[in-house]
N, C-alpha and C positions, 0 to 999 in steps of 0.2 A: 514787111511780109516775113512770115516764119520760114525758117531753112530747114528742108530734108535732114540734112547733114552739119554736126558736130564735128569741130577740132579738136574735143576734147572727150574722153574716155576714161574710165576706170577698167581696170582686170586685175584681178586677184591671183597675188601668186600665191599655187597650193604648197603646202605643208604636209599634208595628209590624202592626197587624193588616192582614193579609191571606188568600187562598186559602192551604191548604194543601194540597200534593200530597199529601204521604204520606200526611194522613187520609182524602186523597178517593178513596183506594183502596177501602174498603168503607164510607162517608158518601155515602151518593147522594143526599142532603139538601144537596149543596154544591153552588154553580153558580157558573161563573167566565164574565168576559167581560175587555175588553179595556182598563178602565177603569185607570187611575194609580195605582201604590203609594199615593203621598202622600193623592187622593184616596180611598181608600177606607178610608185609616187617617183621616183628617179627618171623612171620615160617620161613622166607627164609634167615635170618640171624643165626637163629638156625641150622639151616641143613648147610649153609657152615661152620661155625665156626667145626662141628662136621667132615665134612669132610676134613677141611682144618688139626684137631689133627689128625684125623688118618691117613695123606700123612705124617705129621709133623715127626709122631711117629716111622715111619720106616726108620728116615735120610735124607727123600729128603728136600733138601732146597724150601721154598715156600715163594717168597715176598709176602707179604698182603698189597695193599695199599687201602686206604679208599674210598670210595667213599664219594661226597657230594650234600648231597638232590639238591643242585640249582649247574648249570643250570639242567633241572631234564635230568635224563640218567637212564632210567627206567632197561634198559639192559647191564647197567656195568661189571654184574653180569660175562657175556660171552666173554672176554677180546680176544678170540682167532681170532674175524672177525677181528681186526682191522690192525694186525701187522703180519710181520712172521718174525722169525730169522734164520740166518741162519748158522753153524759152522762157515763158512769161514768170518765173520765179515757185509753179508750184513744184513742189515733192511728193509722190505716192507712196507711202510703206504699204507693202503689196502681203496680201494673206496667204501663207505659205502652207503646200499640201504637206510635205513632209515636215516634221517636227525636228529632224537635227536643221533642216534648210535655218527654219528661222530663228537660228543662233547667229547665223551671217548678218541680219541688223544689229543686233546687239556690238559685233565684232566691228564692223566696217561704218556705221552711221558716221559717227563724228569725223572721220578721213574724209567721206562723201562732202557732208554739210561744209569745210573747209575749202573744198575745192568746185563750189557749184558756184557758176558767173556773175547769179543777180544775187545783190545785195538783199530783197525782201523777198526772204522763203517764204512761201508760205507751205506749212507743212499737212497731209493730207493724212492721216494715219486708218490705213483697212483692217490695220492687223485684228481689230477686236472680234472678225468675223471669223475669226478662225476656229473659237470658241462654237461657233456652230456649223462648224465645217462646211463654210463656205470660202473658194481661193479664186484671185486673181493675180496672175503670176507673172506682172509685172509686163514687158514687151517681147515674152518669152508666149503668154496669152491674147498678148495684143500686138497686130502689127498697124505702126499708126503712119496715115500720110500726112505728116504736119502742114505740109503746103494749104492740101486741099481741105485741112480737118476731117479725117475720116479717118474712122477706128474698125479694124477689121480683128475677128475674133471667132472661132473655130470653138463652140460651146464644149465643155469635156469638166470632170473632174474638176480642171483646173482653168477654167475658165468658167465661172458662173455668169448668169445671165444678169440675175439683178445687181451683181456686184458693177457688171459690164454697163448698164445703166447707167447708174450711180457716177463712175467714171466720167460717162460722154455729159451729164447733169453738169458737172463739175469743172469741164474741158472745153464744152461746147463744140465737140467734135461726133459728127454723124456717127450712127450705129450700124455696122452692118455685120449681123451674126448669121451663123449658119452652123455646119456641121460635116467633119473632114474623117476617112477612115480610113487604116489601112487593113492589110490584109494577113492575120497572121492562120497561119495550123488552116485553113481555111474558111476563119471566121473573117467580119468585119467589124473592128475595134475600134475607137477612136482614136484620132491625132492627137498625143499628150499636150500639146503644144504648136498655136499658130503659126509658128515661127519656121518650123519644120518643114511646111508645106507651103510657104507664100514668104514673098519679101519683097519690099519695096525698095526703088533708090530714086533718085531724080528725076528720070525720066523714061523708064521701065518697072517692070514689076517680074516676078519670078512667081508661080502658081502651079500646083501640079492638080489642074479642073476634072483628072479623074477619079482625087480621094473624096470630092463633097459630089455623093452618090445622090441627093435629092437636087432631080435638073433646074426647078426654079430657085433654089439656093445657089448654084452655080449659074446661073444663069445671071441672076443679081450680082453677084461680086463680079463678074467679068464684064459686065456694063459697067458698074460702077468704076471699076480700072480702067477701061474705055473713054467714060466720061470723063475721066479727070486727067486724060490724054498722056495714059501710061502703054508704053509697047509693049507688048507680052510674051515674055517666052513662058511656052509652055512646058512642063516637064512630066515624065512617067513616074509611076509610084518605083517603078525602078531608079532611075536619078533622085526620085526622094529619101530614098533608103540610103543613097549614097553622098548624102544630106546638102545634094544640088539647094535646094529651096532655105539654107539658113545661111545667107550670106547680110553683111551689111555693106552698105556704103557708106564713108565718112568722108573730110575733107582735111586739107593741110592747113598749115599757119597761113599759107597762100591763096586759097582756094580751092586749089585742084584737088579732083573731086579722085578717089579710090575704091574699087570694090574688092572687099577683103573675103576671103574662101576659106578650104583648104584644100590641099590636094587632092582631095579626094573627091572634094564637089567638083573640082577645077577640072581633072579627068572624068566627070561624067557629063559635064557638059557638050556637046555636039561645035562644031567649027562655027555655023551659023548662030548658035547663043553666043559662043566668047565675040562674035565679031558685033553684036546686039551691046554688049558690055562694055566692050571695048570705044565705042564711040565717044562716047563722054566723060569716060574714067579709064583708070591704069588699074589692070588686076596684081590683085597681092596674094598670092596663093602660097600654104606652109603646110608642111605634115605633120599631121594631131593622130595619128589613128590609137595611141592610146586612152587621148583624152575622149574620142569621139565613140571606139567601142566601151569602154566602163562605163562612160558618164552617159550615152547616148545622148548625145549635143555636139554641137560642132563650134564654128569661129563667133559665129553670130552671138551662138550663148555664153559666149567668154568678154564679151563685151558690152558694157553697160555707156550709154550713151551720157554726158555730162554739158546740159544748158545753162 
């Protein structure tokens, strides 16, 4: 039977992190101000090196491969759009919306393919849709419950439908789409990104059921978390903003299972969530807030999962 959770991980340490324009086109989770390249690639190598020891420290394996300043890949940092692995030996190269993103296959593949467990890749390549501007952004668009096989996917931009198809074709894993918003200037825009607003781990699920505004589409994903006998905490578009909803769980050399934050999701959490959390995993909570206000992502997007 397939397992939730990896003990093994990729993250990218940045070189060059900063704002990205192109993504902050539809990432309204990014905020820029007037502060120094250097500086804000100095905070934000400070805060991954600090969260990369303390994943280090509890036994999970974590490759770290470099980034480098040229060609510039502002967004290296978030490794998880580009790729998905899979137990069974496949690889997804995933169709990237912004155009520096998809420098990062080029830079990072061959470190990836080295360190992936099964011996027969087989390798799935999306990228060609990019050419007609369509993306699937890896498990940053898809949140997948490997156990149950089911692919959860919050349509946007950046997450296409037929791409998402195509996927579960290929995966054998159920399809269940819909559509998540948040709230900005007092429109309703979409969730860049699945990942933001839902997360899975062993035996819970995180969801914030009041961005997907059409109620038979929430109503379908919250059975279907039900069904597949996940407990739900639920969260406010406020704890989403405070990127409550992009956490992962992984596991050690041991088993023991972790659910990894940042401090920022960690404090918006309520007593009865961490205690939700806390049953079957140890939280791992670290402060990003530079990575998380430039880049608009959090722990989850800095981590790409390795089967």
């Amino acid at each position: 039977m397939s397992s939730q959770c990896t003990n093994k991980i990729l993250m990218v340490k940045p070189s060059k992190f900063h704002f990205n324009e192109e993504t902050a086109l539809n990432n309204y989770y990014q905020k820029n101000d007037n502060n120094s390249l250097n500086l804000i690639q100095e905070k934000a190598l400070l805060e991954f090196n600090h969260l990369v020891e303390a994943i280090k420290k509890v036994g999970v394996t974590v490759i770290t491969p470099e980034d480098t300043p040229t060609p510039n890949t502002p967004d290296s940092i978030f490794p998880n759009n580009w790729f998905i692995s899979e137990p069974d030996g496949k690889l997804f190269l995933c169709p990237m919306f912004a155009e520096n993103r998809r420098l990062e296959r080029i830079k990072f593949l061959g470190n990836l393919i080295d360190n992936i467990n099964c011996k027969n890749i087989k390798l799935l390549n999306f990228t060609k849709f990019e050419k007609e501007n369509l993306f699937l952004e890896g498990t940053g668009a898809l949140v997948l419950d490997r156990v149950n096989k089911i692919a959860y996917g919050s349509l946007s931009k950046r997450c296409d439908k037929e791409l998402f198809e195509a996927f579960t074709r290929e995966t054998g894993y159920k399809m269940i789409a819909f559509h998540s918003y948040q709230s900005i200037n007092s429109q309703r825009l979409p969730i860049y990104h699945t990942n933001v607003m839902m997360a899975l781990c062993s035996n819970f699920a995180i969801l914030c059921k009041d961005s997907i505004d059409n109620l038979e589409e929430r109503e379908m994903v919250i059975n279907s978390l039900i069904e597949s006998g996940k407990k739900i905490i639920y969260i406010t578009e406020d704890q989403t903003n405070n990127f409550a909803g992009n956490v992962i769980q992984i596991k050690n050399n041991k088993g023991d299972l972790f659910t990894l934050m940042s401090e920022r999701a960690y404090r918006a959490f309520s007593a009865e969530d961490i205690k939700i959390i806390e049953e079957n995993s140890t939280i791992i909570f670290s402060p990003i807030p530079t990575i998380e206000n430039y880049g608009g992502g959090s722990v989850r997007c800095m981590i790409s999962e390795i089967f």
